[in-house]
N, C-alpha and C positions, 0 to 999 in steps of 0.2 A: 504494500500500500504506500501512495506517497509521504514521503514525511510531511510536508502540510497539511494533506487531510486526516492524517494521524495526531497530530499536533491538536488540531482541531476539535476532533474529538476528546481527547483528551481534558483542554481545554474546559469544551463546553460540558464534560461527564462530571467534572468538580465543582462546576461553578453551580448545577443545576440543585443540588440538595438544599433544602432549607435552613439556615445560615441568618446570624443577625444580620449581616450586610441584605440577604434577602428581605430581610423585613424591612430595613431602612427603606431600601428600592421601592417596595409596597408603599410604603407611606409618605416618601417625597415625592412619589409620583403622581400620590392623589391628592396630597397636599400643595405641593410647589410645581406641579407639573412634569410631563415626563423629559425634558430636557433634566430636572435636578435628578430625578430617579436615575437616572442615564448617566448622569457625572458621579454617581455613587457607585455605582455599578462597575464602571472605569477602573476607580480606585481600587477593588478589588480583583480586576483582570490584570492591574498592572502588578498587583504582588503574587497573582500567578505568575505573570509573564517572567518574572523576577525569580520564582521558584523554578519555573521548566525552566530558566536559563541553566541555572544550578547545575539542575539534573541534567540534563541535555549535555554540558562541557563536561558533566564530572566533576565541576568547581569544588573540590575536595575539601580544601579551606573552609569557603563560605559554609558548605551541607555541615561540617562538622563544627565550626561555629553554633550556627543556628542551632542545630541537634543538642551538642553541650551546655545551650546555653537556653534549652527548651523553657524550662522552670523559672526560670526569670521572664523570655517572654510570655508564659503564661501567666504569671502573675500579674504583669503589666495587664497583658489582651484583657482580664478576669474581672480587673480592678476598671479598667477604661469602659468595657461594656456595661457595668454595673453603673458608675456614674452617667453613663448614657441611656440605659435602662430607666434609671429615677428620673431624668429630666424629660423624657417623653412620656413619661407616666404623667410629670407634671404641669407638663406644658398642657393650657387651654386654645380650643380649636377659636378662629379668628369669627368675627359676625359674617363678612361677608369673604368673598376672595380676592376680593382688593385689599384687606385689611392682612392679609396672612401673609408674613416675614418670611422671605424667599430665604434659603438656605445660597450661603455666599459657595459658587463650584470651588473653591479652595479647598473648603472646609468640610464641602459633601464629600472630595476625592478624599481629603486626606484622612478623613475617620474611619471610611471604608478600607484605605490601605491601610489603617493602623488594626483595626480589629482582624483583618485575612495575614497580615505579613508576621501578627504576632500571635497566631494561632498554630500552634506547632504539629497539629495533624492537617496545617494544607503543607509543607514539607514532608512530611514521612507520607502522605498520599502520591505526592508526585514522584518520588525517588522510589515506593512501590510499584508504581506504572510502569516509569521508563524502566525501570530494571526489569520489568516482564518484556521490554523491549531490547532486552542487551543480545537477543539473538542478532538483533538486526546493524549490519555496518551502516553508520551514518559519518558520513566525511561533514567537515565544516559547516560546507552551505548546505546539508540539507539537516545539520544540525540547526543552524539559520531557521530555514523552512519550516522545522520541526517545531522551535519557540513560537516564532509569528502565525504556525498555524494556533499553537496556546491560546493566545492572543486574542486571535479571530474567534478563536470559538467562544472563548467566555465573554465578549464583546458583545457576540450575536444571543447569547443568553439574555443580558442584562439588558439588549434594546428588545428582546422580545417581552424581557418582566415588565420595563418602564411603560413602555405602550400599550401594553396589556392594563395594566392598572390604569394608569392617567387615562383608557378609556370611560373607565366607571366612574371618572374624578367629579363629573358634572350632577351625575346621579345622588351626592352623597352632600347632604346637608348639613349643621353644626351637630346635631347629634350623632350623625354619622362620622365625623371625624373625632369626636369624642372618644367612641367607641374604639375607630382606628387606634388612637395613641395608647388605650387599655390592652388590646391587644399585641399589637408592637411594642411596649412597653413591657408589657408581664415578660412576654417573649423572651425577650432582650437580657431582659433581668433573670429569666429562667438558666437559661445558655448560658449565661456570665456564674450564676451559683454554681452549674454543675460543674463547667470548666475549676475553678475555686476548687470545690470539692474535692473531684478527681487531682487536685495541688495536695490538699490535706493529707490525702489518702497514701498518696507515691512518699511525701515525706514523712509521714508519721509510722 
């Protein structure tokens, strides 16, 4: 198969599970529109892209950094989700949709790459994949190929979640985004205790 469209799949097989970034996506899509949805989305394609690199060169260094130094980014990712969990729990829906506070794309990317890039099983997923791939010789550029197809696929996930949602965004009135931030919220906070947890558990 080619290394792109392996890449791609790839890509889009990790991106697609449900994931606090997915629920962000969910809710800034319905809330700020599906361009914000879409820049969150990013964020977490671009710390896949970042992970297949890894994996894909063999970056030994890098994989065994991140690896060694899992438990710290987990406590980070744990602690960040959580504080982001409470604030969209707390956060009140706007009267109208002129009135509702667009999330700055800085800050929609950069939350998303912080929650994927310091989750330490999207690293041990992708250095699980490609190594079911070690049968296969992959020279430089179709190492290339192989990344950007990463890329492309979790890219095309995240414009199919954004668009998907920001359809129903018109449909959904203040108690409906109410609801949304309860949902996304609990979520959030759910994800972020267990990750915590499973920290307790490995260290105790």
């Amino acid at each position: 198969m080619d290394a792109l469209v392996t890449g791609a799949l790839v890509g889009f097989s990790i991106a697609v599970p449900v994931c606090p970034v997915g629920l962000l996506c969910i809710r800034r899509s319905l809330s700020d529109g599906r361009l914000a949805g879409f820049v969150t989305g990013m964020g977490a394609a671009a710390a896949d892209t970042l992970y297949g690199l890894a994996a894909a060169f063999s970056l030994t260094a890098l994989t065994n950094f991140l690896v060694d130094h899992r438990t710290s980014f987990q406590l980070c990712g744990g602690l960040f989700m959580l504080g982001l969990g409470v604030a969209t729990l707390r956060s009140r829906p706007a009267a109208s949709a002129a009135d509702r506070p667009a999330h700055h794309p800085g800050v929609a990317f950069a939350s998303a790459f912080t929650i994927t890039a310091t989750n330490p099983m999207t690293v041990l997923a992708f250095i699980g994949i490609l190594a079911g791939l070690s049968h296969t010789a992959f020279d430089t550029f179709s190492s290339l190929r192989l990344v950007l197809g990463v890329f492309l696929g979790s890219a095309a996930w995240w414009l199919i979640l954004s668009n998907g949602a920001a359809h129903f965004s018109r449909k959904l009135q203040s108690g409906g985004f109410r609801a949304l931030n309860l949902i996304a919220g609990t979520g959030i906070v759910l994800i972020a205790l267990w990750q915590l947890a499973q920290l307790a558990l490995c260290l105790g």
